[in-house]
N, C-alpha and C positions, 0 to 999 in steps of 0.2 A: 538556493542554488539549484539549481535544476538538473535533474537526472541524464546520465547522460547518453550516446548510441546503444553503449553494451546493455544496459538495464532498458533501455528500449527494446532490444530485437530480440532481449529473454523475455518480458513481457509476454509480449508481442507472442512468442514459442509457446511460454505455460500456459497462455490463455487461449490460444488453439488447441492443447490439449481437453480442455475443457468445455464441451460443445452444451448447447443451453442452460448456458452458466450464471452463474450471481455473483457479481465482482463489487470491490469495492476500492476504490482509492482514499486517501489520507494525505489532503495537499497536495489540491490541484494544481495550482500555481498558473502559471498560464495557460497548461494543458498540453506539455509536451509528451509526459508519460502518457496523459491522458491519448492521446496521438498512436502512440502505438499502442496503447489495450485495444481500443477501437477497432485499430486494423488487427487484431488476431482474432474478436471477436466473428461468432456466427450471428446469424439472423435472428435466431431465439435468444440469444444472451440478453442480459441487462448490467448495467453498470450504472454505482453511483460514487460520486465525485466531491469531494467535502474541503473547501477551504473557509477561511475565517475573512478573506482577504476581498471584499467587491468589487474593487476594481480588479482585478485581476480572475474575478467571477467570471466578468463582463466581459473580458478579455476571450475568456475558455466558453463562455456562451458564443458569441459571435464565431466562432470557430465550429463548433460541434452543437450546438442550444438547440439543432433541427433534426435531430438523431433520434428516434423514438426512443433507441436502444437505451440512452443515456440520460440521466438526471444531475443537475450539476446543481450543488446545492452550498450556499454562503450560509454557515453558522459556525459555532467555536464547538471545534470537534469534539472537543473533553463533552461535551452539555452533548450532541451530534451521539457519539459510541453511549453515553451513559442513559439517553432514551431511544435508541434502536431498539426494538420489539418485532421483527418481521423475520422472515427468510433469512436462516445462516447462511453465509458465503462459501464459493466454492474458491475464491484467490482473494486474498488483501494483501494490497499493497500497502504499507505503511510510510510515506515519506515526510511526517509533520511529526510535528514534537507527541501531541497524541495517538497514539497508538502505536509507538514506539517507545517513549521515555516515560509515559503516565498512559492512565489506564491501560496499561500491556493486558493486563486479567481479563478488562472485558473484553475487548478487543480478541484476543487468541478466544474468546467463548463463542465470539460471532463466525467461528469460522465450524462449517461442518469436519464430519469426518472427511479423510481424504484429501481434505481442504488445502491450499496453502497459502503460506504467510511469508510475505519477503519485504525483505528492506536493504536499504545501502546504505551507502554512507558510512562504512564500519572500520575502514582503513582513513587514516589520519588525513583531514582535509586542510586546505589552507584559511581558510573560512572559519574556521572553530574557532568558538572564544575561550578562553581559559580558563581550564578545568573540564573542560568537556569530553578529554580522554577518560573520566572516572565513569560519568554517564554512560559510555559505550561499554566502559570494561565490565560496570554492575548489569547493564541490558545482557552481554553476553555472557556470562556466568549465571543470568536468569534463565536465559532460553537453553542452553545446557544443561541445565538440572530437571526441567518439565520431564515429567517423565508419558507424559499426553503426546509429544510431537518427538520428532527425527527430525534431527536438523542437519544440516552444509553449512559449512564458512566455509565462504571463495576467497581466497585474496586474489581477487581477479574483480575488475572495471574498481570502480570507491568503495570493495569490499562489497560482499553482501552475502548476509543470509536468508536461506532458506528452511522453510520447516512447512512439515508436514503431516496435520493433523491424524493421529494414528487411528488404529480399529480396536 
């Protein structure tokens, strides 16, 4: 399900906030989020883009694949977040099952200080398959307790939280 204007044009806001930045998405999808990080980006940023899905790579390459700024990269995120070894993040976006539902641990490690971490999807979708309210409810009762981040819960656009690697 694809993200939709409101999570686009916060994007879009936190990642102008952050001027020669290191972003990171989690389920590209066709590259609609992708779309507006882009546009919030500066000239120095970098972003990289991780789906599991090729055609839909292919999709998000043909759109943006000529961006210096950007690396769109097709592997299974779980395997993807569990051999990152580079530059902590200054924003992750999490919209795929990884780095949301599984490896949450590493995933919140790859973000600096300062950093931030957002997701949607947290208000009840019609898309959900059954039982997936418990997922949401254990995700947030996790990220409440860190005592590493400051978080928001919006109930505003499909929910989302925000959190923000502390000092």
């Amino acid at each position: 399900m694809p993200s939709d204007l409101y999570i686009g044009t916060l994007l879009r806001t936190l990642i102008t906030s952050k001027p020669n930045a290191n972003l990171l998405e989690l389920g590209t999808g066709i590259g609609l989020s992708l779309s507006w990080m882009i546009d919030g980006m500066d000239s120095e940023s970098r972003l990289i883009s991780v789906d599991n899905d090729p055609q839909l790579i292919e999709i998000a390459k043909s759109y943006f694949g000529q961006d210096k700024r950007v690396e769109i990269v097709c592997a299974d995120g779980t395997e993807w977040i569990k051999n990152y070894n580079k530059e902590k993040f200054d924003l992750i976006f999490a919209d795929a099952w990884p780095g949301k539902y599984c490896e949450v641990d590493e995933t919140l490690e790859l973000i600096k200080v300062g950093g931030i971490y957002i997701i949607d999807d947290m208000l009840v979708q019609p898309n959900w398959p059954v039982g997936h309210q418990k997922s949401v409810d254990k995700l947030i009762v996790y990220l409440e307790n860190r005592k590493d981040f400051n978080l928001t819960k919006m109930n505003w656009s499909t929910g989302i939280i925000i959190a923000i690697r502390k000092y």
